[in-house]
N, C-alpha and C positions, 0 to 999 in steps of 0.2 A: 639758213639751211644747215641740216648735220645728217650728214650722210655717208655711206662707206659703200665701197666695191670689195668686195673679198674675194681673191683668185690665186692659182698655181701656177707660179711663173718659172719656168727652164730658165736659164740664163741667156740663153738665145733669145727668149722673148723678152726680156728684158734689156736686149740690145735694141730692139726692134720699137720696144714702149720709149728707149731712153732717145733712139733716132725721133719719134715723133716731140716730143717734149721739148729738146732743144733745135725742133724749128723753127721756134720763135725764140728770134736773139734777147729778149728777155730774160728767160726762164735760165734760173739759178740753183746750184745743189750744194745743201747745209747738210751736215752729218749731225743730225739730231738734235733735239733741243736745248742742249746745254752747253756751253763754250767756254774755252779759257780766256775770251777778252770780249768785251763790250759789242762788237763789231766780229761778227763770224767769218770763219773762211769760207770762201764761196767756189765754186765750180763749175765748169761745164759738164764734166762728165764725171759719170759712175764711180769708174776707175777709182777717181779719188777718195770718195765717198767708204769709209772704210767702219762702219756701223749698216744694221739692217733697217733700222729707221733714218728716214733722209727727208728732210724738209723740200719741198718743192715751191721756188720762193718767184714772185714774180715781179721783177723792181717795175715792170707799167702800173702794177696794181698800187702797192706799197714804196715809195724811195728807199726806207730806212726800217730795219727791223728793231721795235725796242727789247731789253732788254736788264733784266734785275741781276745784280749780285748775291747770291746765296753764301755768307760767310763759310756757314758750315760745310759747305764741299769747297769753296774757292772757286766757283766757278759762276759764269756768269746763266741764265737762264730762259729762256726765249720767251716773252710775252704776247708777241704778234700771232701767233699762230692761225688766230681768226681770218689772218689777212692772207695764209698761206694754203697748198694742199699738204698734206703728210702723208707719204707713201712708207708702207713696212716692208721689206723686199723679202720674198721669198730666197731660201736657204737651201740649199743643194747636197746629198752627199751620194753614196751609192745607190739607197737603198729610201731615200726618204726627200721629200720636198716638203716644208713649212709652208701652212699659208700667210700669203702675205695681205695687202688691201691698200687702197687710197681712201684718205677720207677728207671732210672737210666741216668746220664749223664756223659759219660766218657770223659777225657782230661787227652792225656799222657801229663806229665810233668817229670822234675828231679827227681822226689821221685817216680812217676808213671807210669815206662816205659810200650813201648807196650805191653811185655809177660805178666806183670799184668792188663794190660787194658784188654788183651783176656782174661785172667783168669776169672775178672768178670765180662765182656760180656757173657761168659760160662755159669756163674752159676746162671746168668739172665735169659738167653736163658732157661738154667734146670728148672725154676723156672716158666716163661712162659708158657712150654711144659706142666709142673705139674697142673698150672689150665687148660688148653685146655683139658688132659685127664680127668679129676676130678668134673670141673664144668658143667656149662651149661650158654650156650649164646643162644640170639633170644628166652629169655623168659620173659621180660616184657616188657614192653610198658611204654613211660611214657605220663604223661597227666598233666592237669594243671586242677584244680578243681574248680576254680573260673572263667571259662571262660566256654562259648557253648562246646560241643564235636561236632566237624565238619572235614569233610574231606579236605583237605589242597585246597588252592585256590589261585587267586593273592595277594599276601602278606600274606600270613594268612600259616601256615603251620598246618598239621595235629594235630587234638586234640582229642583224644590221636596216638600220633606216631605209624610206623610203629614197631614192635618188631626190640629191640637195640641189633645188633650182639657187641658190645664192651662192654658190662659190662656183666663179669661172675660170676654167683650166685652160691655158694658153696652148696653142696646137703644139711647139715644142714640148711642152710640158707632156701633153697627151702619146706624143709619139712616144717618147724616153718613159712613160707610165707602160707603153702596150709591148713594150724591148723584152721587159723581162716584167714574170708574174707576181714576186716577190716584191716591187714598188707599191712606196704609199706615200700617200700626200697627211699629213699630221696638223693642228694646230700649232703645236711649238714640237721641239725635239724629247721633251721629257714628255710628253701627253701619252697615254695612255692608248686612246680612244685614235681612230686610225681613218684613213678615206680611200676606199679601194674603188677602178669602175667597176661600173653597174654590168652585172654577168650580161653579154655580147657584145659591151664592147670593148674589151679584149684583143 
């Protein structure tokens, strides 16, 4: 399977994703793929988690996460990821929210046979289904601010787009979007190109 969820997560919602996640006493949080020892820190919660990509590690699935030493940074570098999900968390400031996503790409191997590939294919799927119930899609649009607003044409594609059914906005998120009109949800902080809702809903 290789698949992604891309959504607008407030931090509230991301209390709320992290209370579901670690109700199974399994589930472990890595600060991103590369580590200074063989053997990563692990966590229960966020908090600790001090990077916007976080490995979401599940020791039922996997015991032991391998791992290569990369001389050139000194650092060691996570090879399992097949066996893991990988969430980007959304970034918050006054004025802007980053989208974030979970994704996943499974590959049985020796260490990773099929019953645990289904296993977190599952809790992907569970995970999936949790934003579809919870969020909302087909509620911004995005645009580019430094160019005309025009309806799409030859070469030219619509400015601002059609409302994007793949990126779901968490109701925190939506609320603190509708506070003030000046909010926007962004791909990363330098990006240009912007995600405002879709005019009523407001």
């Amino acid at each position: 399977m290789n698949s992604q969820v891309r959504f607008a997560m407030h931090p509230a919602d991301e209390r709320d994703f992290e209370h579901l996640l670690v109700s199974d006493e399994a589930i472990r949080f890595i600060a991103g793929p590369r580590w200074k020892a063989e053997t990563p820190v692990t966590s229960r919660s966020l908090a600790d988690i001090d990077t916007n990509y976080c490995i979401v590690w599940s020791t039922s699935d996997i015991a032991k996460l391998k791992a290569e030493y990369i001389p050139a940074c000194d650092d060691w570098y996570c090879r399992s990821e097949y066996a893991t999900i990988q969430f980007l968390r959304s970034e918050i400031d006054e004025a802007l929210i980053t989208e974030g996503r979970i994704a996943v790409s499974t590959v049985p191997s020796r260490d990773f046979p099929t019953s645990r590939v289904k296993s977190l294919e599952k809790r992907y799927s569970d995970l999936r289904k949790y934003f579809r119930k919870n969020y909302s899609n087909s509620i911004i649009q995005w645009r580019n601010p430094t160019v005309a607003y025009a309806p799409a044409g030859p070469n030219r594609s619509a400015n601002p787009s059609k409302p994007d059914p793949q990126v779901w906005v968490g109701p925190h998120a939506l609320r603190w979007l509708r506070e003030e009109p000046d909010r926007r949800i962004k791909q990363s902080r330098q990006s240009i190109v912007e995600a405002v809702l879709v005019d009523g809903m407001g």
